[in-house]
C-alpha positions as CSV (number, residue, x, y, z in Angstrom):
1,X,-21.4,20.1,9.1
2,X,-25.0,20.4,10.1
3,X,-25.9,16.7,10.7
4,X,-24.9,14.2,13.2
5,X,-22.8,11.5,12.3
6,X,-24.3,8.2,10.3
7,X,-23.4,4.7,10.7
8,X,-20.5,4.1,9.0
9,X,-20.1,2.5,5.1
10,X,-21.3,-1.1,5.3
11,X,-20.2,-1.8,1.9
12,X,-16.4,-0.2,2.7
13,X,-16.5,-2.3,6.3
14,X,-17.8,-5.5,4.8
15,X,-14.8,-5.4,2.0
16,X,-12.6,-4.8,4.3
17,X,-13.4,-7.6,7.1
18,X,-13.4,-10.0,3.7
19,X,-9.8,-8.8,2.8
20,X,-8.5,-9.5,6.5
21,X,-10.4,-12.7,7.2
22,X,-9.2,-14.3,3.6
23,X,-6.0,-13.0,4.3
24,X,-5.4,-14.7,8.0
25,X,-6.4,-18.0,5.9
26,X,-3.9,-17.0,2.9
27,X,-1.1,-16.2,5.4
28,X,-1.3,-19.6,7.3
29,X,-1.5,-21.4,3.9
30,X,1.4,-20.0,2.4
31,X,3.4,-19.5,5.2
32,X,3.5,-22.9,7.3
33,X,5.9,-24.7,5.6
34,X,8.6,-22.3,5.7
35,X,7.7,-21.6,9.6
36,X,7.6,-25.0,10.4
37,X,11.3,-25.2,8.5
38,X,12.4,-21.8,10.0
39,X,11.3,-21.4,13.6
40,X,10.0,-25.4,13.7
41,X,6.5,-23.9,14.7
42,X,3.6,-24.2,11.5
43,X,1.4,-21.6,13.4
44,X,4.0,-18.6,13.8
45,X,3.3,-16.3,11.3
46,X,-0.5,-16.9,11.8
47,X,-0.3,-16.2,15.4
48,X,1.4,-13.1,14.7
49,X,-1.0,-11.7,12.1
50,X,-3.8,-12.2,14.4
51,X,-2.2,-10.0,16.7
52,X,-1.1,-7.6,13.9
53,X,-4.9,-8.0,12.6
54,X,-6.0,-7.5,15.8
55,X,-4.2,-3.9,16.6
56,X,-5.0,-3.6,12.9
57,X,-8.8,-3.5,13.5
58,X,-8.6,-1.9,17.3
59,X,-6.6,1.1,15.3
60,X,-9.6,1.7,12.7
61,X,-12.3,1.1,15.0
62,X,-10.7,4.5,16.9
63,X,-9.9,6.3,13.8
64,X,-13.9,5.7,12.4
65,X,-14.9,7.5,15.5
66,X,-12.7,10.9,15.4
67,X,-14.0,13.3,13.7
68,X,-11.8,13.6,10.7
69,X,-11.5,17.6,10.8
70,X,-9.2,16.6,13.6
71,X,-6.7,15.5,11.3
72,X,-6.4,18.5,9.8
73,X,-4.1,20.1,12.9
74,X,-2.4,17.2,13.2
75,X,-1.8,16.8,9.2
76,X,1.9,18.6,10.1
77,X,3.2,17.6,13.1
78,X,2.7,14.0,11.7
79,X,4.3,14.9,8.5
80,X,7.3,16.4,10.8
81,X,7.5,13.2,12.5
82,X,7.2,11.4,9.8
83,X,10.5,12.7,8.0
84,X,12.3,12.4,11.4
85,X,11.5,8.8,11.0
86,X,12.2,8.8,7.5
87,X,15.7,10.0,8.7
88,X,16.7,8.1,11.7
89,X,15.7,4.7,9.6
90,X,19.2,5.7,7.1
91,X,20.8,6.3,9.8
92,X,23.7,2.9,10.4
93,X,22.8,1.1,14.3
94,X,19.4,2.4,13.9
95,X,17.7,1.3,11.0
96,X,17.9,-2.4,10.5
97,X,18.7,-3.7,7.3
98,X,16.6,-6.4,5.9
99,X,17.9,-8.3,2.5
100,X,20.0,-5.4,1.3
101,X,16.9,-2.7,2.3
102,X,17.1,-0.3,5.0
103,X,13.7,0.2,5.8
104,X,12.6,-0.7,9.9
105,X,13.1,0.4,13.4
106,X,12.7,-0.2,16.4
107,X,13.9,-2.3,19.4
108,X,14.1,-5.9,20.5
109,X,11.2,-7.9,18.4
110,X,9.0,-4.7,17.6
111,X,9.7,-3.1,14.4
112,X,7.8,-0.7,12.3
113,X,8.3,0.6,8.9
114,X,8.3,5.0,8.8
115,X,7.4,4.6,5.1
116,X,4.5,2.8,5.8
117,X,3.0,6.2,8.1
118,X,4.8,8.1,5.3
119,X,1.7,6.8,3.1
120,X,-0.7,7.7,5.6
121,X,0.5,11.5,6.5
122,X,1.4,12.4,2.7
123,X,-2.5,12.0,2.6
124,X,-3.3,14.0,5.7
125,X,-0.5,16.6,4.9
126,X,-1.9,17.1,1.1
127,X,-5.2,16.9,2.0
128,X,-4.9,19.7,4.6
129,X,-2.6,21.9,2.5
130,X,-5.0,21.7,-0.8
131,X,-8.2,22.3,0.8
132,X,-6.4,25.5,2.0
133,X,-5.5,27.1,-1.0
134,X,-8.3,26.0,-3.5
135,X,-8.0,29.7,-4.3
136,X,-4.2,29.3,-5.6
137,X,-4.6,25.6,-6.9
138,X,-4.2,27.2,-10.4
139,X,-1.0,28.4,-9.5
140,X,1.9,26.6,-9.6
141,X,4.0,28.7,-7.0
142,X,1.8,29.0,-4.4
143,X,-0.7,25.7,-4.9
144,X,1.1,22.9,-6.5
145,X,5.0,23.4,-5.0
146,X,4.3,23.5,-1.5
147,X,3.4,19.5,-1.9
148,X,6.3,19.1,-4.3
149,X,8.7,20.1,-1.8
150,X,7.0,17.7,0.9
151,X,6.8,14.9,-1.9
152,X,10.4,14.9,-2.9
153,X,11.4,15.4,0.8
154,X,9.7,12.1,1.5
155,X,10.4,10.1,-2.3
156,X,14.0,10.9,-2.1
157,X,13.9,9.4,1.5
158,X,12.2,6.4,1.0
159,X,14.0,6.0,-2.3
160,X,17.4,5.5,-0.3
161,X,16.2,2.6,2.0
162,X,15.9,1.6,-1.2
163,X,12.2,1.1,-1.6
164,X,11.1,2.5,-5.6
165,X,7.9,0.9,-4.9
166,X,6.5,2.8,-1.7
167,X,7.9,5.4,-3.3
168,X,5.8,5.3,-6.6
169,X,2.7,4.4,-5.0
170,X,2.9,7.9,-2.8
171,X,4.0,9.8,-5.7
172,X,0.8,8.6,-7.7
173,X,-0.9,9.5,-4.8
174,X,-0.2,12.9,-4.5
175,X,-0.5,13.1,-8.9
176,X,-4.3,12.0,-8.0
177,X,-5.0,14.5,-5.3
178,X,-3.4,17.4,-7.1
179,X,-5.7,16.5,-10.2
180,X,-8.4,16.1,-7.4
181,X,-7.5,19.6,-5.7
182,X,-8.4,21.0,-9.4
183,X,-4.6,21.7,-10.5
184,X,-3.8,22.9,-13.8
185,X,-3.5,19.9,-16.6
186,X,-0.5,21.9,-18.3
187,X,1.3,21.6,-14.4
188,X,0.1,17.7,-14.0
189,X,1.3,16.9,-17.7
190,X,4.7,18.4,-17.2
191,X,4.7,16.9,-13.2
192,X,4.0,13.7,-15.0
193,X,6.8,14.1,-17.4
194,X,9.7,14.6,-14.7
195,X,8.1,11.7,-13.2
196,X,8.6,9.2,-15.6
197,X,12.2,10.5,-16.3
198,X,12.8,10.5,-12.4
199,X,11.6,6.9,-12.1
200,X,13.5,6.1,-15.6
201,X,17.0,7.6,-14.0
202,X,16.5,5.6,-10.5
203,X,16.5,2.5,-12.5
204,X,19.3,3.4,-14.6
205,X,21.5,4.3,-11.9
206,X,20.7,1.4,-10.1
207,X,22.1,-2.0,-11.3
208,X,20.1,-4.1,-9.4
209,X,16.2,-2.3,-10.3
210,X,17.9,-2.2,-13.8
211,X,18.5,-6.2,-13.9
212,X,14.6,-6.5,-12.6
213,X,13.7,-4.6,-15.8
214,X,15.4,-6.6,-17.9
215,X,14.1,-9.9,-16.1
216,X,10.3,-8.9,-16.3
217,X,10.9,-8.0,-20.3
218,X,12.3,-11.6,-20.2
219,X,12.5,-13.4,-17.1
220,X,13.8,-16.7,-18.9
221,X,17.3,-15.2,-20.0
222,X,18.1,-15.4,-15.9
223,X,15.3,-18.2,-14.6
224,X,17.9,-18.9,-11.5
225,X,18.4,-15.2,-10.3
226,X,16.7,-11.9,-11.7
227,X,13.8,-13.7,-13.2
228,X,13.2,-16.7,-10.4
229,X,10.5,-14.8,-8.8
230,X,8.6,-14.2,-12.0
231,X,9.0,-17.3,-12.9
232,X,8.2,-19.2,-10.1
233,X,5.0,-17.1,-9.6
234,X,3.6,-17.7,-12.9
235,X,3.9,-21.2,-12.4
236,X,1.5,-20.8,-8.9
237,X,-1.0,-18.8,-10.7
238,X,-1.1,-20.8,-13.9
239,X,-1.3,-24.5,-12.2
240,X,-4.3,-22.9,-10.2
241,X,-6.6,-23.1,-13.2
242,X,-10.4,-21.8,-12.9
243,X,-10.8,-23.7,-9.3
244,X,-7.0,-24.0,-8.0
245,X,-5.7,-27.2,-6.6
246,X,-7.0,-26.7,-3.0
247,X,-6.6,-24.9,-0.3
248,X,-3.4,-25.9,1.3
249,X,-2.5,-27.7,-1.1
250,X,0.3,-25.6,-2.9
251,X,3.4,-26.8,-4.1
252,X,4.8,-23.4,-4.7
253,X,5.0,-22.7,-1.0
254,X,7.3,-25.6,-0.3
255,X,10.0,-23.5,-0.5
256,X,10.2,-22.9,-4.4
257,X,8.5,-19.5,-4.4
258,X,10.6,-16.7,-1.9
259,X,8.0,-14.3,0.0
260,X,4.8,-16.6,-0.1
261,X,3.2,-15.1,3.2
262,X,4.1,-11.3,2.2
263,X,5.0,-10.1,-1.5
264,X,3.8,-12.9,-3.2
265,X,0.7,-14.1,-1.7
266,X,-1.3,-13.2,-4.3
267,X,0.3,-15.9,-6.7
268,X,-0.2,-19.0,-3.9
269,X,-3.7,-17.7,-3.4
270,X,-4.0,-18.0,-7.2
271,X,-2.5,-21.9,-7.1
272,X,-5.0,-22.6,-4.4
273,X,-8.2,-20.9,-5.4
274,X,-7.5,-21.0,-8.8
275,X,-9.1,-17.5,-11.3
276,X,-12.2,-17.7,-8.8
277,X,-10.5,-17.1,-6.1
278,X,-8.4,-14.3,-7.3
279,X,-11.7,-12.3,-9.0
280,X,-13.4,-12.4,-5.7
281,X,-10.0,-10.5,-4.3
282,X,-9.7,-7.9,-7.3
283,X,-14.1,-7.4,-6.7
284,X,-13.7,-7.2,-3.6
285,X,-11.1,-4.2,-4.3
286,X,-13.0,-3.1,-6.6
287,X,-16.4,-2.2,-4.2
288,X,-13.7,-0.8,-1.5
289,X,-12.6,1.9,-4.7
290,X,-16.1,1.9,-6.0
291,X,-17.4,3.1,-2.3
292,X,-14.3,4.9,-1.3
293,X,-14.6,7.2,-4.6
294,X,-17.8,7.8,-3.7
295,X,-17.4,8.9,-0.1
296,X,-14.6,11.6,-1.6
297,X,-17.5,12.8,-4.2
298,X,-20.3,12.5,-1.9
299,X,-17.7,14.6,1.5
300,X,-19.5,17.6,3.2
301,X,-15.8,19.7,2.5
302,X,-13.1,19.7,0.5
303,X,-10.6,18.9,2.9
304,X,-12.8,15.5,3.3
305,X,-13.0,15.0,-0.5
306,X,-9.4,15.1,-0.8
307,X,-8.5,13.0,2.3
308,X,-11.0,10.2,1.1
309,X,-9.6,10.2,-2.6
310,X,-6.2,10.4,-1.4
311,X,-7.0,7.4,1.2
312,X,-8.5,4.6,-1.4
313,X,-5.7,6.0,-4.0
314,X,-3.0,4.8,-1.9
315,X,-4.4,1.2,-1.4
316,X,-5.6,0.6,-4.3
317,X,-2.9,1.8,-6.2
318,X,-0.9,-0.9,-3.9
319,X,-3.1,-2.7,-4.9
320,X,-2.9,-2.5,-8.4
321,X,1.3,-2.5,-8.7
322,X,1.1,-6.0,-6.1
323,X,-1.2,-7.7,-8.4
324,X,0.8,-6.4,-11.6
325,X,4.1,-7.7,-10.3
326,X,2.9,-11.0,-9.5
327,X,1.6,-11.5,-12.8
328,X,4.1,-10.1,-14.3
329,X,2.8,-7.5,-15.5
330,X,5.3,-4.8,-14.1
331,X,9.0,-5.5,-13.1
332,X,9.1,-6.4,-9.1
333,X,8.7,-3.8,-6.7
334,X,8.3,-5.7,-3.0
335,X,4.9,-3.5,-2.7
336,X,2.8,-6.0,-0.3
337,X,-0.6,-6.3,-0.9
338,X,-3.0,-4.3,1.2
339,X,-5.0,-6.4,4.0
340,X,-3.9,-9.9,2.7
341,X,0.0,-9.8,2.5
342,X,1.6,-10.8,6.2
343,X,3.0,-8.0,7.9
344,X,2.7,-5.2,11.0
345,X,3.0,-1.5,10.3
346,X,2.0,-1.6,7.1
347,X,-1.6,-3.6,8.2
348,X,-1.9,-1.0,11.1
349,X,-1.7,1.9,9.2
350,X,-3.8,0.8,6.2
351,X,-6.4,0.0,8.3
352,X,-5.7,3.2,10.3
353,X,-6.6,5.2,7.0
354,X,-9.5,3.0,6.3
355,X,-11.2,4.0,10.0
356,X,-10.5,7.7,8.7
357,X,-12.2,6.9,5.3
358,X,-15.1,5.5,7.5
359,X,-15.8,8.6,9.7
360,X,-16.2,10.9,6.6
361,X,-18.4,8.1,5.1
362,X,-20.5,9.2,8.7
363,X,-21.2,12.4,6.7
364,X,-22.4,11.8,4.0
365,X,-25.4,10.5,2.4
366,X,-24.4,7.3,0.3
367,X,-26.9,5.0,-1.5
């Protein structure tokens, strides 16, 4: 590399510790009354994001200081594990099913999510593999298919918990780092062609994603089933107005808006804080991109180009399809949004990929 590492991204930490440290406040806000009805404790989702935030942070703090051409080894016994996972979660008495999804495991209290690392090695995975065969990127046999195969491996996985969502956002993923890697626009185009006509057949074939489409085109024909969310979440952003009513002071979170500590926090952090409050989240997304794009341009390697595009892809494109679907500006999904949005595996793993993004933001020269 010929240069010893740097200190890491301020800009990249800074966004990040902002995220977290509004989203601890969110998550007791929008959670309380629905603990305090639930488990008759206000404090209990709190106290168990500061220890998920906690792990959370102890988990990128590691991954910022190993050198990240470590993870290119590693990139496929993960991936193997990773589709083991992806496995054992289908299978009935191990996975636990959660409102219709089958989507965790684990034992006792613990639980994690295997789609949630499936984000995080489909990054490592493609990374490696592209940066090995920049010579063949041009072909479709030998440079494009070899992450097909892995991608449809893991979509049609994921896609039978059910989870569309998780499954999109790693499919876009992939679409970005091919384009990254240098693959041909003919093979993207036609890639992004089966891709629309995959996602349009899931929905089709699926009464229940089909009945979300046709709520989010019109969310009034069914306000008390398909389009309650919608609805409901609308009404939190649009009562917040330029300032909001308050912190804490939501009436969406008494129990009128489902998932107000996980999918939908965006919408009670819009009642509360009001349009200011929800620009200084999307800005503060926004550097984390701006910065993260940079580090991929700015990478000593391709292999470190490619992991650090394929790394701020995959959260913001969360991101992006969270922020859509409360505003109703894409059909639900249940994508939680990244750093604020209550929730375990998923927060250690983002912020896993973030201490990666860090150490290659060691090797560079950003200003």
């Amino acid at each position: 590399m010929g240069s010893r590492p740097k200190s890491p991204d301020p800009i990249i930490f800074c966004a990040i510790i902002a995220l977290l440290a509004i989203g601890v406040v969110m998550v007791y806000s929008s959670s309380a009354v629905s603990a305090y009805v639930n488990f008759q404790d206000s404090y209990y989702f709190l106290k168990r994001q500061l220890i998920w935030v906690s792990l959370g942070l102890i988990a990128m703090f590691l991954t910022m200081n190993i050198d990240y051409h470590a993870w290119r080894k590693l990139a496929k016994p993960i991936m193997i594990v990773t589709l083991v996972l992806l496995v054992l979660v289908l299978v009935p008495g191990l996975g636990r099913v959660v409102n219709g999804a089958r989507r965790w495991l684990g034992v006792g209290s613990i639980y994690m999510q295997p789609s949630e690392i499936a984000k995080l090695s489909m990054v490592l995975f493609c990374a490696s593999s592209l940066s090995l065969r920049q010579d063949k990127i041009t072909s479709f046999v030998k440079g494009v298919l070899p992450q097909l195969v892995v991608l449809l491996l893991v979509f049609g996985l994921i896609l039978k918990e059910p989870d569309l969502g998780t499954a999109l956002a790693i499919g876009g993923t992939v679409f970005v780092l091919l384009f990254t890697a240098g693959a041909k626009l003919s093979h993207l185009f036609s890639l992004g062609f089966a891709g629309v006509f995959g996602i349009i057949s899931a929905i089709i074939v699926e009464p229940y994603r089909m009945k979300r489409l046709l709520a989010f085109s019109d969310p009034w024909s069914d306000p008390l089933d398909t389009g309650y969310h919608i609805i409901q979440s609308l009404y939190a952003i649009g009562s917040g107005g330029l300032f909001g009513v308050g912190l804490g002071r939501s009436r969406e979170k008494f129990l009128y808006l489902p998932e107000p500590h996980t999918d939908f926090i965006f919408a009670i952090l819009g009642e509360e804080l009001g349009f200011i409050g929800t620009i200084t989240i999307i800005l503060l997304f926004f550097l984390f991109a701006w910065r993260g794009f940079k580090v991929a341009i700015s990478a000593p390697d391709i292999f470190g180009s490619l992991m650090a595009a394929g790394l701020t892809t995959m959260i913001i494109m969360q991101a992006l399809m969270n922020i859509a679907v409360v505003t109703a500006s894409m059909p639900v999904t249940g994508i939680p949004l990244p750093f604020l949005s209550f929730g375990g595996s998923a927060l250690i793993f983002t912020l896993s990929g973030v201490g990666i993004l860090l150490n290659i933001s060691r090797y560079v020269n950003l200003k």
